[in-house]
C-alpha positions in Angstrom: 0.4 4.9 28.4 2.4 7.8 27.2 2.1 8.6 23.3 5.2 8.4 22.7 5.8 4.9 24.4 2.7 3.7 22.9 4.8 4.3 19.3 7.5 3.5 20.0 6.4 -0.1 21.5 4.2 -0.6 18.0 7.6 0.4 16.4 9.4 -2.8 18.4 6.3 -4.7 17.2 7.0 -4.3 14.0 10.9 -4.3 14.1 10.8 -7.7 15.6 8.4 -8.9 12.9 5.5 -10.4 15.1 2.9 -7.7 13.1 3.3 -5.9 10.0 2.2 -2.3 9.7 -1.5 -3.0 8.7 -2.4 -4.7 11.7 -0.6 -2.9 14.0 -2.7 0.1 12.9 -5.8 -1.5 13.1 -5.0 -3.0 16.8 -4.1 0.6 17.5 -7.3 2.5 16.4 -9.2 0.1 18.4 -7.3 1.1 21.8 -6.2 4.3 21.3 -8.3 7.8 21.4 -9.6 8.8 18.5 -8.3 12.0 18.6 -5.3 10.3 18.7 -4.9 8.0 16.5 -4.0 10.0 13.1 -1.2 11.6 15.0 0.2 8.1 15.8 -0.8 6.9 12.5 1.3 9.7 10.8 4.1 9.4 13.6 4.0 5.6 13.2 4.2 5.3 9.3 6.4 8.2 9.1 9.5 6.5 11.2 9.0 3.5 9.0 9.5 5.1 5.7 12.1 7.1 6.4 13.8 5.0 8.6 17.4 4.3 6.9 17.5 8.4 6.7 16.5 8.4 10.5 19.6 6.0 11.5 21.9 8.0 9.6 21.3 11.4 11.1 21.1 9.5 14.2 24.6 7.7 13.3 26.2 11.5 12.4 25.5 13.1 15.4 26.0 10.8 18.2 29.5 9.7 19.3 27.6 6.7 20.5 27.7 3.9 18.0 24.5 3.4 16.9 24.5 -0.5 17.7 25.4 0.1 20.8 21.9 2.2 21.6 19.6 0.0 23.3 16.3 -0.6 21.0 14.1 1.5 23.5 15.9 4.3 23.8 17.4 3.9 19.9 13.6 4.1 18.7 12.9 7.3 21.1 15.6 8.8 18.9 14.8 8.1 16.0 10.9 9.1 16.6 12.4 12.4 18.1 14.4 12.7 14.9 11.3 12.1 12.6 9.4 14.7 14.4 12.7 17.4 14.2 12.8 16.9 10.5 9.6 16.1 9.2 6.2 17.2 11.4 5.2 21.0 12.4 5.6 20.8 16.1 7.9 22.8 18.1 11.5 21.1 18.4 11.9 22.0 21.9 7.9 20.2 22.7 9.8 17.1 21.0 13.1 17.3 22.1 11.4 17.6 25.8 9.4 15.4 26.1 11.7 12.5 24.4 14.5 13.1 26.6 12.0 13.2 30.0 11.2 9.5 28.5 14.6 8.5 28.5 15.5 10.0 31.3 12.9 7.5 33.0 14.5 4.4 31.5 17.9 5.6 31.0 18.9 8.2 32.7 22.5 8.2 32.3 21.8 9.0 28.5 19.5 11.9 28.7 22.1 14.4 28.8 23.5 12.9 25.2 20.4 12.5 24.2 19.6 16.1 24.8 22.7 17.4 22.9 22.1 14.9 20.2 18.6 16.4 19.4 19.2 20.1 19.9 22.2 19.6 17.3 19.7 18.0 15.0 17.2 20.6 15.3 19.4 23.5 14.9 20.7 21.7 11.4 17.2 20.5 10.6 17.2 22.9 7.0 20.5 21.4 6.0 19.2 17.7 6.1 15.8 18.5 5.2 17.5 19.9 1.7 19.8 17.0 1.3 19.0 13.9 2.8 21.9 11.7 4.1 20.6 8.7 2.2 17.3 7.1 0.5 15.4 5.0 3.1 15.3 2.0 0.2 16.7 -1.2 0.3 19.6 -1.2 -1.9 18.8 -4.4 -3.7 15.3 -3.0 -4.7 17.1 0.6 -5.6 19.3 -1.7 -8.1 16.2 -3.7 -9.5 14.3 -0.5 -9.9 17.9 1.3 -11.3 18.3 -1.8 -14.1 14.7 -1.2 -15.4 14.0 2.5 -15.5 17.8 3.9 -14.7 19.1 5.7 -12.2 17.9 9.2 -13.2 14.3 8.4 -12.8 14.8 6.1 -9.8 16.2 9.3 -7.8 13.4 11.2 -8.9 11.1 8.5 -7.8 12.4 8.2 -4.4 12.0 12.2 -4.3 8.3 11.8 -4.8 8.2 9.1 -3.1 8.6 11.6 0.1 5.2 13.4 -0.1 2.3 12.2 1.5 0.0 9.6 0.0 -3.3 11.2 -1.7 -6.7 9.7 0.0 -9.0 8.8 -2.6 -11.9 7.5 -2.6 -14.5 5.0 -4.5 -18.2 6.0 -4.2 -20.3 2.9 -4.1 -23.1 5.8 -4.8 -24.3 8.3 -7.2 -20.5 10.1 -7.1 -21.6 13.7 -7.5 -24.3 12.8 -4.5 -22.0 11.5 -2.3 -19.2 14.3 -3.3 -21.9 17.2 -2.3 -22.8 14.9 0.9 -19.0 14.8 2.0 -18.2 18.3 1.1 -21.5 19.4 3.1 -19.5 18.8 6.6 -16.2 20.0 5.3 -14.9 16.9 3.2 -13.9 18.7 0.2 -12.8 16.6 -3.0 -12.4 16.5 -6.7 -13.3 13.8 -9.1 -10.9 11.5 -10.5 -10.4 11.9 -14.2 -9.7 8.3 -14.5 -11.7 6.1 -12.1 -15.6 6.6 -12.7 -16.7 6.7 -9.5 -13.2 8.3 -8.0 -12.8 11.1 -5.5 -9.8 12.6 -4.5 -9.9 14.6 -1.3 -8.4 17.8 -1.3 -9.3 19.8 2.2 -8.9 18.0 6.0 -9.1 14.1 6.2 -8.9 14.0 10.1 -12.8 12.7 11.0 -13.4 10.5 7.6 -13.4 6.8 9.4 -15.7 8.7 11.9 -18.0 10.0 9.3 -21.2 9.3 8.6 -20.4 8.4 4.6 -17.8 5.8 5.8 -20.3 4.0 8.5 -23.0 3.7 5.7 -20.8 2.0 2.9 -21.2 5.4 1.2 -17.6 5.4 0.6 -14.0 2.8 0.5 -10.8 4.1 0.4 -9.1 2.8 -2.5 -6.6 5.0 -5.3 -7.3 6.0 -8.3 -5.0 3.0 -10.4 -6.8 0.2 -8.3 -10.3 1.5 -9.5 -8.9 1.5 -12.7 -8.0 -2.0 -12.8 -11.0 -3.1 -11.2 -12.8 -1.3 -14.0 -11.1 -4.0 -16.4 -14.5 -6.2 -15.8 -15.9 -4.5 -18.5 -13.7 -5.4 -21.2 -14.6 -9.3 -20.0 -17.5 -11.6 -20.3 -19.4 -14.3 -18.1 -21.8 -14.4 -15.0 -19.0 -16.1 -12.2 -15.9 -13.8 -11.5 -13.3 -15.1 -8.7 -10.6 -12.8 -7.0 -8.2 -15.2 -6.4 -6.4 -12.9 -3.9 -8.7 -10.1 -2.9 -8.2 -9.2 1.2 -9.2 -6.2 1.8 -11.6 -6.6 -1.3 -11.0 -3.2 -2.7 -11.1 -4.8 -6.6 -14.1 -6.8 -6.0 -15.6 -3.4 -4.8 -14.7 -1.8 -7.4 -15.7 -4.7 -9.9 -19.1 -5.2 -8.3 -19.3 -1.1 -8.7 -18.7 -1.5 -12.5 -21.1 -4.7 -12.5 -23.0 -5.8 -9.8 -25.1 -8.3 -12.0 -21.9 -10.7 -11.9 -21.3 -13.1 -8.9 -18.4 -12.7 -7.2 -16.5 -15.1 -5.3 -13.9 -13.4 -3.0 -10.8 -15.3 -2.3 -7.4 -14.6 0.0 -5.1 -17.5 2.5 -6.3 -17.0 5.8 -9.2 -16.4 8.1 -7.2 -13.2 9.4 -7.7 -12.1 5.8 -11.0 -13.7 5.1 -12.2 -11.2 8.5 -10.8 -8.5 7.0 -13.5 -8.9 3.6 -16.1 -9.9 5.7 -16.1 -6.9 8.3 -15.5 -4.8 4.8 -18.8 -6.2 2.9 -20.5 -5.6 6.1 -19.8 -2.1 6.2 -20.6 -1.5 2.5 -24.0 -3.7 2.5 -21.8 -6.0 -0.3 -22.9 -9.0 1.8 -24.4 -11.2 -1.3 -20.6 -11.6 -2.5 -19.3 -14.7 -1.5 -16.1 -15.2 0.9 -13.4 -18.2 0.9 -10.2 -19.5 2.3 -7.7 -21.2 -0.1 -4.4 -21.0 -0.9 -4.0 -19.1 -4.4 -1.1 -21.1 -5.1 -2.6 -24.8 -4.2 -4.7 -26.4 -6.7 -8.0 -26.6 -5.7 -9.8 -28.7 -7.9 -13.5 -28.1 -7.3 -13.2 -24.6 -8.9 -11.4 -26.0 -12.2 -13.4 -24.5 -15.3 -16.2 -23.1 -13.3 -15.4 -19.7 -13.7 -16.1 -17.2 -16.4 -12.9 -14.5 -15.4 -10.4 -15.0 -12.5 -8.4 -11.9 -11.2 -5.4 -12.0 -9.7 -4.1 -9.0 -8.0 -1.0 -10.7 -7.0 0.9 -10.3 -3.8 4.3 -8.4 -5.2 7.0 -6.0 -4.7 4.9 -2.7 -4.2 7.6 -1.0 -6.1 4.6 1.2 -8.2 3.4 3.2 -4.8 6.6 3.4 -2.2 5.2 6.2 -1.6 2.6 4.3 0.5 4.9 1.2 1.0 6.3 1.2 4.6 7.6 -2.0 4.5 8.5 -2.4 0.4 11.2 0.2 0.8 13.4 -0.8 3.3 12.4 -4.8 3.0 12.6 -6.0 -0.8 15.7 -7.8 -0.9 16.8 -9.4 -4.5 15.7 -12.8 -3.1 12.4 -12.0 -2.0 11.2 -10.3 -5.4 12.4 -13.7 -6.7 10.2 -15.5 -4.6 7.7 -13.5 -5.2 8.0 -14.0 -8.9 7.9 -17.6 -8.1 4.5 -17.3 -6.6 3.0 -14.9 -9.2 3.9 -17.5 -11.7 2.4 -21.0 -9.6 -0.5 -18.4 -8.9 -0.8 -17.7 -12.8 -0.7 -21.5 -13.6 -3.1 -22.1 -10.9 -5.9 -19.8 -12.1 -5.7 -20.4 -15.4 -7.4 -24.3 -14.6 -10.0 -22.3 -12.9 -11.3 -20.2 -16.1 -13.5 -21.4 -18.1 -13.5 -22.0 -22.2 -13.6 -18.6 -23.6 -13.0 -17.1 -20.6 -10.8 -14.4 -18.7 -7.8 -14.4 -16.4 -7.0 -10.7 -15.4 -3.5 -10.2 -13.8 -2.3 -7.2 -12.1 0.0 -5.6 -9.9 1.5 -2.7 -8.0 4.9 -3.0 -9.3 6.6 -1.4 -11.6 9.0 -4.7 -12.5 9.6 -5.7 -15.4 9.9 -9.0 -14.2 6.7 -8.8 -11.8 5.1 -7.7 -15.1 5.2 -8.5 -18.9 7.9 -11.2 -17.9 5.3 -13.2 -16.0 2.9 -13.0 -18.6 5.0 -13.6 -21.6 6.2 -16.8 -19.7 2.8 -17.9 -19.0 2.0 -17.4 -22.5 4.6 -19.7 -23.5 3.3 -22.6 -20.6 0.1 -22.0 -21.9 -0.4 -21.9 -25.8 -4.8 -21.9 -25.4 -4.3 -18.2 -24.1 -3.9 -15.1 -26.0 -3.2 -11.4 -24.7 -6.5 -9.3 -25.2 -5.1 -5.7 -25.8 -6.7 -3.0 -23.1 -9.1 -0.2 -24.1 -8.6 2.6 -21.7 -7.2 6.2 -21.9 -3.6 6.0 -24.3 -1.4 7.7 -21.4 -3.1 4.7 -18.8 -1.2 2.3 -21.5 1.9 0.6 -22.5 1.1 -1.9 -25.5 -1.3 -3.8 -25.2 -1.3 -3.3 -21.3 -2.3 -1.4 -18.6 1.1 0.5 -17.3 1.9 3.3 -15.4 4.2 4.7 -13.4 5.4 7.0 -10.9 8.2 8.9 -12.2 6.4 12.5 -12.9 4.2 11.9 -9.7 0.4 12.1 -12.1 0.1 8.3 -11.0 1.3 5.4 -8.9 3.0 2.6 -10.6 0.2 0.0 -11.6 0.5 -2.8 -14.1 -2.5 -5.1 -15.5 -2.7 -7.4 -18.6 -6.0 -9.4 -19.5 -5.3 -13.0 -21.0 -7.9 -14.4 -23.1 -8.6 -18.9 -23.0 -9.3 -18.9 -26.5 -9.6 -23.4 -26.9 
């Protein structure tokens, strides 16, 4: 199949909601060649985050309404558009071969088409300079705006452009496996904040090929997340369970900071459950235990048997849009209060599960208020035998007696984290 029809059929995938963007990824670097694959992934992720800008260049140029555009050809303009405004590929390769696709399927159109692109392209400085609009959902660009304020918000959604850093947690000796990656061209730097953090700095195209990744040398995971996995070692206790762990990067990172504590590794489904289990395979972590339950059921064989319970709970992702497909253009008012709703049943759920004297860590990639402090001073108040433990780290990692970051000057993505302490 054509690359370009190959993207834009994951892109109907994942408009019509039968896969989210994870999975379709992973399907795709199963099937497709690998020397394709980070093209489509960067083609792929690119249309999604920027895809309110994409409509509305798309919507100013053609006479055609845009809801009149059938979804094939509507997503072979918009890919052409992303490509125009955003990759380093000559427009007329792209304009080309787009409009020979739509030519095949609707060939009335490829004349407009044509037209449509070449306008695009020849205007492609002005709208790189000043984008028609943000590709947020205006619901979570009003949450975001009553928190922080719109001046930071705007900058936010600025950085939010770049490209995600790929860093890196070495489950070896880090200066080892640093000299090891840069020895075939893998060049990095060590994270200031994340003991056994790399950043890379050079090419990334080859890495899941590498032989660092097939020996469980390395795991992809950022800089904030190794950070709050570090958080182990301000607990106590032998039994640790991460109540909703797929892919596992925490418990990585955890076992990295302790590996003489047993972990138990929790998420909802087998899908996810797979996901672990192919991960601990890969990194030779199989001695950590796997399980299938949902987070915010009861499940009463686990009540006090645990020494600390993690939750990194299933939020907004309003801390890292920059790597949030999906969170931008999705977070509706009503679906950050559900998910509110679960942090909270999730909250009062693990907090049966730890044991006298023990730990309940909480933690998120949001930067909501209400995601955040809100959920824990509430849980405080359901739950007088608790007390917040303030957080030793680095003062500019802090906010209180919290872990708190966020995103606004681009040093960090937004990452929150409290630790409660049962003190009965």
């Amino acid at each position: 199949m054509d690359f370009y029809t190959e993207l834009m059929y994951a892109l109907r995938e994942w408009q019509s909601r039968r896969s989210d963007v994870k999975s379709i990824l992973f399907e795709r670097k199963k099937t497709l060649p690998e020397r394709d694959f980070p093209q489509f992934h960067q083609n792929f992720k690119g249309v999604i985050e920027n895809y309110t800008e994409l409509e509305a260049v798309l919507k100013k140029y053609s006479k055609l309404p845009i809801e009149k555009y059938q979804t094939n050809h509507k997503l072979y303009m918009l890919i052409a558009i992303y490509g125009l405004l955003y990759l380093r590929k000559a427009d007329y390769a792209i304009t080309s071969q787009i409009v020979e696709l739509i030519k095949q399927t609707t060939p009335g159109l490829s004349g407009m088409s044509n037209g449509i692109l070449r306008s695009i392209g020849r205007d492609k400085d002005k709208l790189q300079a000043a984008p028609l609009v943000d590709s947020i959902h205006p619901e979570l660009h009003d949450a975001l705006a009553a928190d922080y304020g719109e001046r930071d918000v705007a900058h936010y959604l600025e950085l939010a452009r770049d490209k995600a850093p790929i860093d890196l947690l070495c489950l070896k000796d880090r200066d080892t496996v640093q000299a090891d990656l840069a020895s075939r061209g893998f060049e990095s730097e060590q994270l200031p904040y994340a003991r056994f953090g790399l950043r890379l700095t050079g090419q990334i195209q080859g890495l899941f090929e590498d032989e660092a990744f097939h020996r469980g040398d390395i795991y992809v995971q950022s800089q904030m997340s190794q950070v709050v996995g570090s958080l182990i070692e301000q607990t106590e206790g032998k039994f640790v369970l991460d109540l909703a762990a797929a892919p596992g990067g925490k418990s990585f990172t955890m076992w990295r900071h302790d590996p003489t504590r047993q972990y138990t590794l929790n998420d909802v489904s087998k899908a996810k459950a797979d996901r672990i289990q192919q991960n601990l395979r890969r990194l030779r972590l199989e001695q950590l235990r796997v399980t299938i339950f949902d987070a915010t059921r009861l499940v009463g064989r686990w009540i006090g048997s645990f020494d600390v319970v993690v939750i990194d709970a299933p939020c907004s992702g309003s801390g890292i849009l920059i790597k949030q497909a999906e969170a931008k253009l999705e977070r509706t008012a009503k679906q950050i209060r559900e998910l509110m709703d679960r942090q909270s049943a999730m909250l009062d759920h693990a907090a049966k599960y730890v044991k006298k004297q023990g730990f309940l860590i909480y933690s998120t990639c949001s930067i909501l208020m209400g995601e955040n402090e809100e959920r824990i001073e509430q849980f405080l108040h359901r739950h007088p035998n608790f007390r917040l433990q303030a957080i030793e780290l680095d003062p500019v990692l802090l906010d209180g007696p919290y872990l708190k970051t966020t995103p606004f000057d681009g040093q960090f993505d937004g990452f929150f984290a409290g630790i409660l302490h049962r003190v009965d």
